[in-house]
C-alpha distance (Angstrom), angle and dihedral (degrees) to the residues before:
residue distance angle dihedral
X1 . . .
X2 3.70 . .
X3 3.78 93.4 .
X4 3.51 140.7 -6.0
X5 3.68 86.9 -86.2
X6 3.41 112.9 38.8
X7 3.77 135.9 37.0
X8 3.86 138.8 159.9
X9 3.77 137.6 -133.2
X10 3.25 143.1 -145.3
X11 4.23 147.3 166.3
X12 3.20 149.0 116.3
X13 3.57 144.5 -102.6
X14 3.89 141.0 -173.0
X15 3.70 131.3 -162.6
X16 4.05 118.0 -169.7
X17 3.75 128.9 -167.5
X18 3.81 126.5 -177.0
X19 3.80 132.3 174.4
X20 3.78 138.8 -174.1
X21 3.99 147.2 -167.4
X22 3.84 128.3 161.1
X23 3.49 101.3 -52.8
X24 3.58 104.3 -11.3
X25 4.26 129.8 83.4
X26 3.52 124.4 163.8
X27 4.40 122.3 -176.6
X28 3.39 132.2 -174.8
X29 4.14 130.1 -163.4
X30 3.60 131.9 -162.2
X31 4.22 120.3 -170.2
X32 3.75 112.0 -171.1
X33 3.77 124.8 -166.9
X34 3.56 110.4 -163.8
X35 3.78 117.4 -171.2
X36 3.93 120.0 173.4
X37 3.64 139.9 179.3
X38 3.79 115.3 -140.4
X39 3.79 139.2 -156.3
X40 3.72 117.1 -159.5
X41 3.51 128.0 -165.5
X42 4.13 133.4 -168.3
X43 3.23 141.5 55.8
X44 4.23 126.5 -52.8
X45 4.03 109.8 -43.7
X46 3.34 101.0 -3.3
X47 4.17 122.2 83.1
X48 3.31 147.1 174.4
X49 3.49 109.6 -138.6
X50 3.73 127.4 -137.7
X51 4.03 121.1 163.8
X52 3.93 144.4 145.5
X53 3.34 133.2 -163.8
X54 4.05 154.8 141.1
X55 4.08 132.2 -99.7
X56 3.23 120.1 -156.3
X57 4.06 111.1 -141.0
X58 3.64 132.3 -156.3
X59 3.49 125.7 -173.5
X60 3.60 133.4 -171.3
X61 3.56 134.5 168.1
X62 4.47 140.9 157.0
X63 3.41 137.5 -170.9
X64 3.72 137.5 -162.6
X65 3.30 143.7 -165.3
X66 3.84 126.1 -178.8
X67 3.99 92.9 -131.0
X68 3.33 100.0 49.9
X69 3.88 114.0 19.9
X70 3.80 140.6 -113.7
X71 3.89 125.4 -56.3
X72 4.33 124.8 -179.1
X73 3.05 130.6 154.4
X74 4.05 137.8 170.0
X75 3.36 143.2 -126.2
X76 4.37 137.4 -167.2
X77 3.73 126.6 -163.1
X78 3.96 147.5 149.0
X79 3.75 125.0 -117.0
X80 3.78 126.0 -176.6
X81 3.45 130.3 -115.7
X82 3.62 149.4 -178.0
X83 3.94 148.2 173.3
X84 3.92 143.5 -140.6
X85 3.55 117.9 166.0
X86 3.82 140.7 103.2
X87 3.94 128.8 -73.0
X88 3.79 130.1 -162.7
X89 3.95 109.4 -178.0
X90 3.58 107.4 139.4
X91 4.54 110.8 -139.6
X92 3.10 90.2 -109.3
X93 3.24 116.7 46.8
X94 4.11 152.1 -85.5
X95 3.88 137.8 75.8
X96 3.65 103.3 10.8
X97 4.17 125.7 -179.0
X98 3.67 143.2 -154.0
X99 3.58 138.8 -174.1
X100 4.15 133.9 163.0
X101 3.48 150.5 82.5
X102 4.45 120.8 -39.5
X103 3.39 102.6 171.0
X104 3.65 116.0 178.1
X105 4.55 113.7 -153.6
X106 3.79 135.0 173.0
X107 3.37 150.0 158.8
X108 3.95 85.2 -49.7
X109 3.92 93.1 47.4
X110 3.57 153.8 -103.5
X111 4.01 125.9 -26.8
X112 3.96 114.0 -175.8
X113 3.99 100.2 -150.6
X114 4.08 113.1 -176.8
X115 3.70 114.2 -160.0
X116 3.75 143.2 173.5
X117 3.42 133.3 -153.0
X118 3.61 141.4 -178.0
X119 4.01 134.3 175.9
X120 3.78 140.9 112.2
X121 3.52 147.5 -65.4
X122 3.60 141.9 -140.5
């Protein structure tokens, strides 16, 4: 939070997938970085939420396959992002909440992704 108003996020997140048959495996990783600036509006604990901001995306993957050899390769980019939702996280501290509406769009389109949170503050 840097006021009562307005705050900014960030984190990260990683998604794996790996797959296998005989000989062959492939896998595939994607790290995300989002980081968002937020307005908030209402009174004391209780917000309405309203932010946008960009993730930066890596992805990585390989696959092998005994008769012909192994092959990865990498790849960086930046995707869009926003939020709408609600936020209870009382100034000074303790349980706080979150629910809404992050979707993430670029040049390919638009993803709606709902979401929930819950934690604490300090």
């Amino acid at each position: 939070m840097l006021s009562e108003h307005f705050s900014i996020r960030a984190g990260i997140g990683y998604f794996g997938l790996s797959a296998s048959s005989g000989s062959t495996s492939a896998s595939v990783g994607f790290t995300m970085i989002p980081i968002v600036a937020n307005y908030l509006a209402g009174a004391r604990a209780h917000k309405f939420e309203l932010g946008l901001g960009v993730v930066p995306v890596i992805v990585s993957g390989s696959a092998s396959d005994d008769g012909i050899g192994k092959v990865s390769g990498s790849a960086t980019g930046v995707i869009g992002t926003g939020v709408i939702g609600y936020r209870f996280a009382p100034l000074e501290g303790g349980f706080n909440f979150r629910v809404g509406l992050t979707p993430v769009f670029g040049s390919w389109g638009f993803l709606p992704w709902p979401g929930i949170s819950f934690g604490y503050g300090f």
